[in-house]
C-alpha positions in Angstrom: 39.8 -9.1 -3.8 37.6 -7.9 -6.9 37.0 -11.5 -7.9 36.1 -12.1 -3.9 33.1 -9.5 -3.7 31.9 -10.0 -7.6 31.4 -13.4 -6.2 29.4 -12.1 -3.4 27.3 -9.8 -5.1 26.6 -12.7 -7.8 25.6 -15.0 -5.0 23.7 -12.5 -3.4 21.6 -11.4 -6.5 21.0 -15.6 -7.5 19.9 -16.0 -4.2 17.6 -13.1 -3.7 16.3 -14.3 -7.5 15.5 -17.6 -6.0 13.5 -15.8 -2.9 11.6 -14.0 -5.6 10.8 -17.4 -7.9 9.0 -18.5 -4.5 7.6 -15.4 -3.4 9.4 -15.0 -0.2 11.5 -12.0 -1.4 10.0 -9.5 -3.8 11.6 -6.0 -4.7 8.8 -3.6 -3.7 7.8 -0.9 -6.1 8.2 3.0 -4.9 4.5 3.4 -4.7 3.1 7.1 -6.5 2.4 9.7 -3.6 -1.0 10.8 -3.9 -2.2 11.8 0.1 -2.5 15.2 -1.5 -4.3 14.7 -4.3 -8.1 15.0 -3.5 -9.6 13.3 -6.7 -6.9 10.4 -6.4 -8.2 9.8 -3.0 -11.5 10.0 -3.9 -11.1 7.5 -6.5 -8.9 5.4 -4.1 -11.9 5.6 -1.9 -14.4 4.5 -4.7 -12.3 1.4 -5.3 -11.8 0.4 -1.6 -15.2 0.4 -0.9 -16.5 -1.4 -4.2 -13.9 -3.8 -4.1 -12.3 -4.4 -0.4 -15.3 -3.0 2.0 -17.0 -6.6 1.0 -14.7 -8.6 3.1 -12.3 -6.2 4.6 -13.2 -3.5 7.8 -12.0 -0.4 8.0 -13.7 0.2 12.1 -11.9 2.8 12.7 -12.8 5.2 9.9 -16.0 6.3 9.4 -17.8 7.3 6.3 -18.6 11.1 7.3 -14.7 11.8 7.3 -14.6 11.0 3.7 -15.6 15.0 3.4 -12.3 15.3 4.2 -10.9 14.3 1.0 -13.4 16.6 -1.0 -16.7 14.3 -0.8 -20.4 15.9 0.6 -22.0 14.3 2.7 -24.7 13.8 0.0 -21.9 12.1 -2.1 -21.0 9.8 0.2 -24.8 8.6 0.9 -25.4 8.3 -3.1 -22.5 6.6 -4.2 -20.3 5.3 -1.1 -22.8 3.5 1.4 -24.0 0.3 1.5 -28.1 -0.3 1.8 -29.1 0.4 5.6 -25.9 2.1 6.7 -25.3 5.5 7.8 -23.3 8.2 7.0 -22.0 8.9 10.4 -21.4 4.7 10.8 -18.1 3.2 10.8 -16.8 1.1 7.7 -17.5 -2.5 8.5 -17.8 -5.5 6.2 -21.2 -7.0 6.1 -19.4 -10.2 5.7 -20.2 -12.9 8.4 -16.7 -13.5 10.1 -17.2 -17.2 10.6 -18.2 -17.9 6.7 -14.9 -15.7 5.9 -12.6 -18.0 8.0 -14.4 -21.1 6.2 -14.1 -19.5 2.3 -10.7 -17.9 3.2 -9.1 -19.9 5.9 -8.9 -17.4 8.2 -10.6 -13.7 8.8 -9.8 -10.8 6.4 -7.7 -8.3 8.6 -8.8 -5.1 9.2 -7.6 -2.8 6.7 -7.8 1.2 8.8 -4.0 0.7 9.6 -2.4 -1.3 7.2 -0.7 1.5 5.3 1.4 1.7 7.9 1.4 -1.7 9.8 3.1 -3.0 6.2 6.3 -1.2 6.4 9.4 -2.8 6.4 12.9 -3.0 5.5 11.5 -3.2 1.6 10.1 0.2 2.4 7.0 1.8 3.3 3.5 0.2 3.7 2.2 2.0 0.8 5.3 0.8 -0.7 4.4 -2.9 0.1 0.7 -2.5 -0.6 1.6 -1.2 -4.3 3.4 -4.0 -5.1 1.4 -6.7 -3.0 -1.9 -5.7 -5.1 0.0 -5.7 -8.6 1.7 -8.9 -8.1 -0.9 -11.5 -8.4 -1.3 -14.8 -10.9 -3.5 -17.6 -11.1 -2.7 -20.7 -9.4 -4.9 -23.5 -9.8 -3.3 -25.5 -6.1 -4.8 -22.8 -4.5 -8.6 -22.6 -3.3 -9.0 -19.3 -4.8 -7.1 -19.6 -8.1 -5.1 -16.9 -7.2 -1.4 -16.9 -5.8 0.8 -14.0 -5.2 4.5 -13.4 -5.3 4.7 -10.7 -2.5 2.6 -12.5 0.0 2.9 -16.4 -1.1 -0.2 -19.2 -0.5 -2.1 -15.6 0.1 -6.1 -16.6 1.4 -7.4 -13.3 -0.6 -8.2 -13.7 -4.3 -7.3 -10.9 -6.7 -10.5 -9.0 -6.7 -9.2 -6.5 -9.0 -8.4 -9.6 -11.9 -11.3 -8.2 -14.1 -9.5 -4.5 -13.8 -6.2 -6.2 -14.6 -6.6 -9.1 -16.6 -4.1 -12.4 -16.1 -0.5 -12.2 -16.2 2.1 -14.8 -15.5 5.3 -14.3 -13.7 8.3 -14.9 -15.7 11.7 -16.5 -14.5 15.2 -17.0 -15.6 17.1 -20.0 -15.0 20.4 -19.2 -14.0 23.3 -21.1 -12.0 25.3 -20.2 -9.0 27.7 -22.8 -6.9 26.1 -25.5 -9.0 22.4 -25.2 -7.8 19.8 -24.3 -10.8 18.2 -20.7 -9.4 15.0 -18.9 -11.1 14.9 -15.2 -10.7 11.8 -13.4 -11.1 12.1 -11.4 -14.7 8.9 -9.4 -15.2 5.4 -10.3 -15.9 3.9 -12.0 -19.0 -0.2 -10.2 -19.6 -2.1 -14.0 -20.8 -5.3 -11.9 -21.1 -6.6 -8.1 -20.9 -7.9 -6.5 -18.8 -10.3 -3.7 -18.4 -7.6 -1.5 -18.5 -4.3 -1.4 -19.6 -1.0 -1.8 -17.9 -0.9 2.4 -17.0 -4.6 2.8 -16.4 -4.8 -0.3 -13.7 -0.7 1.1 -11.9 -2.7 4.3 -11.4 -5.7 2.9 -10.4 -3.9 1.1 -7.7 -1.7 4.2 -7.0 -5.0 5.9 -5.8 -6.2 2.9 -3.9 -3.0 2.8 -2.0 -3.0 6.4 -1.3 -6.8 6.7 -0.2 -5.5 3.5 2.3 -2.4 5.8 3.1 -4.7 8.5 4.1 -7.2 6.6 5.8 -4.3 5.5 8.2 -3.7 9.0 9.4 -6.3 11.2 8.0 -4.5 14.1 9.8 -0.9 13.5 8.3 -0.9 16.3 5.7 -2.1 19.0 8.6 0.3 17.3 11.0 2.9 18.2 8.4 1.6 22.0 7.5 1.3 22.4 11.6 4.8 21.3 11.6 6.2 23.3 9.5 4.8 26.8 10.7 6.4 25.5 14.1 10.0 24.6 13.2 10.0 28.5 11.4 8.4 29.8 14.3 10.9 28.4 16.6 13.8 29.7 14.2 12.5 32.7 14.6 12.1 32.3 18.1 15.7 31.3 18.3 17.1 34.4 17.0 15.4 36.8 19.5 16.4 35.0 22.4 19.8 34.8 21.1 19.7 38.5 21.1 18.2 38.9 24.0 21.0 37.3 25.6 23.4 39.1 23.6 22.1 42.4 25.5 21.4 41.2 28.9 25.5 40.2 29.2 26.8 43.1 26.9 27.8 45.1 30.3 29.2 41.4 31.5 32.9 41.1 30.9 
């Protein structure tokens, strides 16, 4: 019986490898949780809209909210807007939607909800989008260069390469039932980057919480809210146990 589900977990792990060596089936990184953590968010923020906010949306967001996380409104105009938009305006791409589908093959998605449109049964969105945005490699088939083992054939192009340098995905060849199986084994760094390994894992960890936050700006109240309640209705609980206690006392 040992023998029987040794060779089912072997099989198992040889054939999720081989998912992983195509990029159908990735192990998705716990991603840092930072929705708290006002200048993580307002870095996050920083690199959304210098990086993604050329060819992604975010409609349903709009820039004023970004006091939220900390930011003044004279912040947000200096250092977060684009040339002829507003503070109180919405956070749309100035990309044209038709020369996106052309470059790209098809339209970048909008990006307000995808922190929790992502989740899965590898975990959470944030979970995904950690892993999706550290998990890129050149690939010179593709019409961006760019390839990526979470999401494979991926339009987008790692616009965060310069931040992160290259790094090539490295496989081990191993056998199971007589088929030749390569399992993903870590990541190889060809070139540097701006930053190093740490410095561009947090980076992203602030990205992916800004994009966390963005998706329910009202989560962490919701929570606080939530939690008064729950005591309140403990408490509640109690005197109306009492109170029925004393009302049937004279009851026998």
């Amino acid at each position: 019986m040992k023998k029987i589900i040794l060779t089912l977990m072997l099989a198992l792990g040889c054939v999720y490898g081989a998912h992983a060596a195509e990029g159908g089936e990735v192990a998705w990184d716990k991603a840092p949780s930072r929705t708290n953590d006002l200048p993580a968010l307002q870095n996050g923020a920083k690199l959304f809209v210098n990086y993604c906010l050329n060819c992604h949306s975010a409609a349903f967001m709009r820039f004023n909210r970004l006091q939220d996380i900390g930011l003044s409104e004279q912040q947000i105009k200096d250092n977060l807007l684009f040339v002829g938009d507003k503070v109180g305006d919405t956070m749309k791409s100035p990309i044209d939607p038709k020369e996106a589908k052309e470059w790209f093959g098809a339209v970048p998605p909008d990006l307000t909800l995808v922190a929790r449109s992502r989740a899965g049964h590898g975990g959470t969105g944030a979970d995904y989008l950690y892993t999706y945005m550290r998990s890129f490699y050149r690939d010179d088939t593709r019409p961006t260069g760019w390839n990526n083992l979470v999401f494979p054939n991926v339009g987008m192009p790692h616009v965060l390469w310069e931040l992160q340098g290259d790094r090539e995905p490295q496989f081990e060849k191993t056998e199971a039932h007589g088929h030749e199986l390569e399992v993903f084994k870590g990541w190889k760094q060809v070139t540097p980057g701006q930053m190093s390994s740490v410095q561009y894992d947090e980076a992203v960890g602030d990205l992916v919480g800004y994009l966390q936050w963005m998706a329910e700006p009202a989560q962490n109240h919701r929570v606080r809210v939530g939690a008064w309640v729950m005591l309140f209705l403990g408490l509640l609980l109690v005197v109306v146990w009492r109170l029925n206690a004393a009302f049937w006392k004279d009851i026998h």
